[in-house]
Structure formats: C-alpha cells, structure tokens
LUMKEMI-133308 format. One record per residue (C-alpha): y, x, z. Coordinates in pm, 1 decimal. Layout:
N
+----------+----------+----------+
|       py |       px |       pz |
+----------+----------+----------+
|        Y |        X |        Z |
...
+----------+----------+----------+
This chain:
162
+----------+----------+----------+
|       py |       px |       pz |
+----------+----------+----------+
|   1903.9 |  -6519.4 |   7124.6 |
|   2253.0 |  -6673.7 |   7219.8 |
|   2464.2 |  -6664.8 |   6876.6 |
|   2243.5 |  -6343.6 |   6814.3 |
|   2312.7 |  -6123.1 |   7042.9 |
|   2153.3 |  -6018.4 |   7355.1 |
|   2367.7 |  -6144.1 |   7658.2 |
|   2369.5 |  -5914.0 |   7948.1 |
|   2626.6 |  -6095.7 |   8244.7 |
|   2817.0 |  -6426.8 |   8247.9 |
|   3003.9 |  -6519.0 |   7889.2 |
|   3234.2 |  -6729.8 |   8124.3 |
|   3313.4 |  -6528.3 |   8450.2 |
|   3446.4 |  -6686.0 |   8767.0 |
|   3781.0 |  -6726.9 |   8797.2 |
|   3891.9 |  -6690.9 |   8481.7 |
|   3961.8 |  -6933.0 |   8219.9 |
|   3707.3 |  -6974.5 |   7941.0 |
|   3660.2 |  -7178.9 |   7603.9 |
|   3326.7 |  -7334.9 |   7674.8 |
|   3114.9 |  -7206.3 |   7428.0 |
|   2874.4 |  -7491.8 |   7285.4 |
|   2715.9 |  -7595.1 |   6944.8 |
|   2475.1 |  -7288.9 |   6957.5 |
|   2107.8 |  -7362.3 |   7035.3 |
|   1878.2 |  -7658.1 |   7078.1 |
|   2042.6 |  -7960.3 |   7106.2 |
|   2003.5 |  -8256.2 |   7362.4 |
|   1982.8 |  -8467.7 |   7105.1 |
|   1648.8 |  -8270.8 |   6933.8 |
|   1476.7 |  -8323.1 |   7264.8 |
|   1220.7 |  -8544.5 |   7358.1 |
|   1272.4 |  -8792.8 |   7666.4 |
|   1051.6 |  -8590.3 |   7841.8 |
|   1215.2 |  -8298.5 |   7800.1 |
|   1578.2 |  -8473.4 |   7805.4 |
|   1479.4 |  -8562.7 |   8178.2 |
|   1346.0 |  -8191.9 |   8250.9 |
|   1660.5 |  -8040.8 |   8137.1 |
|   1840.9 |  -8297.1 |   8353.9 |
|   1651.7 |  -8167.9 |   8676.2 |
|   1742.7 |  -7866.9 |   8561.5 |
|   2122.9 |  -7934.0 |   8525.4 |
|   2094.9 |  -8103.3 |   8912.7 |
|   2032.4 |  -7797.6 |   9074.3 |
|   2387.6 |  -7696.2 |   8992.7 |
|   2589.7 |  -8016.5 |   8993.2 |
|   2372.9 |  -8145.7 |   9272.3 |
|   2531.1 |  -7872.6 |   9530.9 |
|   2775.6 |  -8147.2 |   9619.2 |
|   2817.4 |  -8504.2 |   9780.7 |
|   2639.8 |  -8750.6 |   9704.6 |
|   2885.4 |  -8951.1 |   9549.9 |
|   3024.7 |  -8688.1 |   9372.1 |
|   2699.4 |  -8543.6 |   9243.0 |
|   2618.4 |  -8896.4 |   9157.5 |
|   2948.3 |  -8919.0 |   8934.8 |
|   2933.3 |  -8596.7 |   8792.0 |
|   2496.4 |  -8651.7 |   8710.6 |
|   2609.9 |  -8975.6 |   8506.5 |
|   2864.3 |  -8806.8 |   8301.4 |
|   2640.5 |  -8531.4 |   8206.5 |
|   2377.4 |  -8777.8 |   8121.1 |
|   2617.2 |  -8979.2 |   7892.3 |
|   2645.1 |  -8666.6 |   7689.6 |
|   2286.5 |  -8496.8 |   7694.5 |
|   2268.1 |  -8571.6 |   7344.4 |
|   2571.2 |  -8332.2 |   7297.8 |
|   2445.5 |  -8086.5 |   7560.3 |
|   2308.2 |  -7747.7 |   7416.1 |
|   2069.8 |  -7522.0 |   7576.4 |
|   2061.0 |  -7189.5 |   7461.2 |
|   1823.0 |  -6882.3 |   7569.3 |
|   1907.3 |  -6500.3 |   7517.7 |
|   1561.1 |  -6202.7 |   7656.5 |
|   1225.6 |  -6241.3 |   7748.3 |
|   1054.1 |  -6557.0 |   7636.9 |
|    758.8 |  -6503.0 |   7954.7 |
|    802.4 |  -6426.9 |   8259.5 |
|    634.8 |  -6072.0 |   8312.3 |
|    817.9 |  -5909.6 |   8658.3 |
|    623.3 |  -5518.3 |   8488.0 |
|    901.4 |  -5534.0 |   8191.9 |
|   1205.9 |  -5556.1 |   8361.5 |
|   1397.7 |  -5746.3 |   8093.2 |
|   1655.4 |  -5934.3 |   8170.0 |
|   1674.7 |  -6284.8 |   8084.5 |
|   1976.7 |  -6530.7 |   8002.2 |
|   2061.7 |  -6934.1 |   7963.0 |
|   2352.5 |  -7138.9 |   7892.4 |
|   2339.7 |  -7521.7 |   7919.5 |
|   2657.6 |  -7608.2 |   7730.2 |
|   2825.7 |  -7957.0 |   7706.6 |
|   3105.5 |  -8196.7 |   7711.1 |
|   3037.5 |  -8239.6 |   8081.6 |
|   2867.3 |  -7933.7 |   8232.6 |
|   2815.1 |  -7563.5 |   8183.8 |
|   2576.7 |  -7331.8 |   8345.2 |
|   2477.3 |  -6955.2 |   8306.4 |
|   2224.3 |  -6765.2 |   8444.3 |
|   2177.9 |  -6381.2 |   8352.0 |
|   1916.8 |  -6202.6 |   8541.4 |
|   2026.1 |  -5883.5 |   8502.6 |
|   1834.5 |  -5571.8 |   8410.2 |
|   1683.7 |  -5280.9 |   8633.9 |
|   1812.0 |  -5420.2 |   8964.5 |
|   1720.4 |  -5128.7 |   9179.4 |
|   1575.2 |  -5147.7 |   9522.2 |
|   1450.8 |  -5538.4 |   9485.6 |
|   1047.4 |  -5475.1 |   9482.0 |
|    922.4 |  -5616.7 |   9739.5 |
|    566.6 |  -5510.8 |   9883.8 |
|    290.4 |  -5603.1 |   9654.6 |
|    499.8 |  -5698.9 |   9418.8 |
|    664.6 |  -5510.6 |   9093.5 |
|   1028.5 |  -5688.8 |   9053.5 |
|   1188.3 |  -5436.8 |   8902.6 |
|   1481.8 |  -5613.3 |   8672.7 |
|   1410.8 |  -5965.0 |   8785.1 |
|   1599.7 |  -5959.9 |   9133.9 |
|   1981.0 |  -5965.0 |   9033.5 |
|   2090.9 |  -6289.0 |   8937.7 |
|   2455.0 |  -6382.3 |   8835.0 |
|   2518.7 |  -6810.3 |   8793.3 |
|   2801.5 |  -7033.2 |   8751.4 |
|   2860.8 |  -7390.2 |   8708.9 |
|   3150.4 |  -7532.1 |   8553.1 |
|   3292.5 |  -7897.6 |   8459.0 |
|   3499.8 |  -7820.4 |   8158.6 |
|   3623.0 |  -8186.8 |   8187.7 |
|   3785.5 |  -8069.2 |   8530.1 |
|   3799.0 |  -7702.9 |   8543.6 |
|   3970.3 |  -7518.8 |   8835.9 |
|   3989.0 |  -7160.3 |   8730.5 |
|   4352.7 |  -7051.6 |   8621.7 |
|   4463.9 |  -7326.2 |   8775.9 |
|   4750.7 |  -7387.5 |   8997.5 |
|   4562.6 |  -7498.9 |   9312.8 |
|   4329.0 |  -7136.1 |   9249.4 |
|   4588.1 |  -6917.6 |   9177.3 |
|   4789.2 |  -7028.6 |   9511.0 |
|   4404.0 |  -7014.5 |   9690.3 |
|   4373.0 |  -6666.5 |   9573.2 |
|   4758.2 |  -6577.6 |   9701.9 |
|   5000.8 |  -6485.4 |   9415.0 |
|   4858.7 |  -6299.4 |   9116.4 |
|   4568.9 |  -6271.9 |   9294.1 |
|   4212.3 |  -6452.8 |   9202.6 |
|   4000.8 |  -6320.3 |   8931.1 |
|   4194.7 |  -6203.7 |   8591.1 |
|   4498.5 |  -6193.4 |   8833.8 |
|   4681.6 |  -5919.1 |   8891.7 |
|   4566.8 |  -5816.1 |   9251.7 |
|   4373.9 |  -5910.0 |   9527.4 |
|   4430.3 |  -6193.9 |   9793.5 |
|   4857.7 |  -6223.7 |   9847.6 |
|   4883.4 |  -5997.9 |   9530.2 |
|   4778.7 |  -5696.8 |   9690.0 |
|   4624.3 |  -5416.8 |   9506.4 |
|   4229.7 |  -5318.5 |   9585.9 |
|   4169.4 |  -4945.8 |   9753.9 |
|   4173.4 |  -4693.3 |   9437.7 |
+----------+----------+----------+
C-alpha cells in the first residue's frame, strides 16, 4: 500500500507543481545488486525517452542516488486480467519520479480472447524533481497565460466549452 492507502490516479498530476513524495516504501538502499540493476531498467524506460546524451546524464544521476530511491506499490500484488483491480507504483528519489496507476474498470478494452477488464487504462508520468518544469515560467507561457494544467483556462487563457 502507498502510505496506506489505496492510490487510484497520479499523486503528482501533469502540469502542476508537486512536493515529491519519497521516504515511503522499500528503499534502494535495502536492495540487492541484482535487484538495484532491475529497478534501474525499470527507471530507463522513462528517463530513457530522450537523447542519448541526455538520457545518459540524467541515468548517472539517478544511479548516484539509488540508494535514496524508494519504490513503493499500492493494488494487486499478481497480475490476474479476471479481477480488474487496479494497480499503482511510485519510484521516488532525489533524481527521478515515476507513477503508474492502472486504473480500474476501463470499459471497452477486452480484446478478443482475452478478459482485460480494469487493466487497459494506464495514467504515467516522469519527473526530475532536480529540474522540474511544471509551474514554471517557460510552461506557463507554453500553455498561453493562465493556461496549462492548475491554470486558470485553457491555451491563451481561454475558458473550456461548459
């Protein structure tokens, strides 16, 4: 369970600004080397959507401060597609944060042969907190003014359809 409660969506939604939750779970630091370089492979599937000298950069950092780095879990501990429980993670640390909530009875995702009901709706997000960019200047004038997620409006400030 993350902090004990089930987790349902993102705990740190695009856009917006967040505190970086992290001290909650199992650390990098309990892990094994084996396991340290697992949850690194795991962590390069996010930070590894860039350059390669970027994702490089960024893969070093993160490494520098696995033993800081806290993985924690929140639903079903195997994967059985018939339940339709949702399932959470956070990877939490100085240099990285990732979520991924696979949300509950996604509708309309079965797919012939196959009973998916509740595993098909995924929400992710990977953040630097060393470097974030939500609330920031550059996204706020990216999203037009008061715009961007937790703005005020849409794009140019403008107000969504009612």
């Amino acid at each position: 369970m993350y902090q004990g409660e089930a987790v349902g969506d993102l705990v740190c939604a695009p856009g917006g600004s967040c505190d970086f939750p992290t001290g909650t779970g199992i650390a990098g630091s309990d892990l094994n080397d084996e396991q340290k370089q697992l949850l690194l492979e795991l962590i390069a599937k996010w930070a590894g959507m860039s350059d390669a000298e970027t994702t490089s950069a960024a893969l070093d950092a993160i490494e520098a401060t696995l033993d800081e780095t806290y993985v924690n879990w929140s639903g079903a501990t195997t994967y059985d597609m018939t339940q339709g429980s949702g399932i959470y993670f956070q990877i939490s640390g100085p240099d990285v944060y990732i979520e991924l909530a696979n949300q509950q009875s996604s509708t309309g995702t079965d797919v012939p042969g196959y009973v998916t009901a509740g595993w098909g709706h995924i929400h992710t997000i990977y953040r630097d907190p060393t470097n974030d960019y939500a609330n920031s200047v550059e996204q706020q004038e990216a999203a037009g003014f008061g715009g961007g997620a937790g703005g005020s409006g849409g794009p140019g400030g403008m107000q969504p359809p009612a």
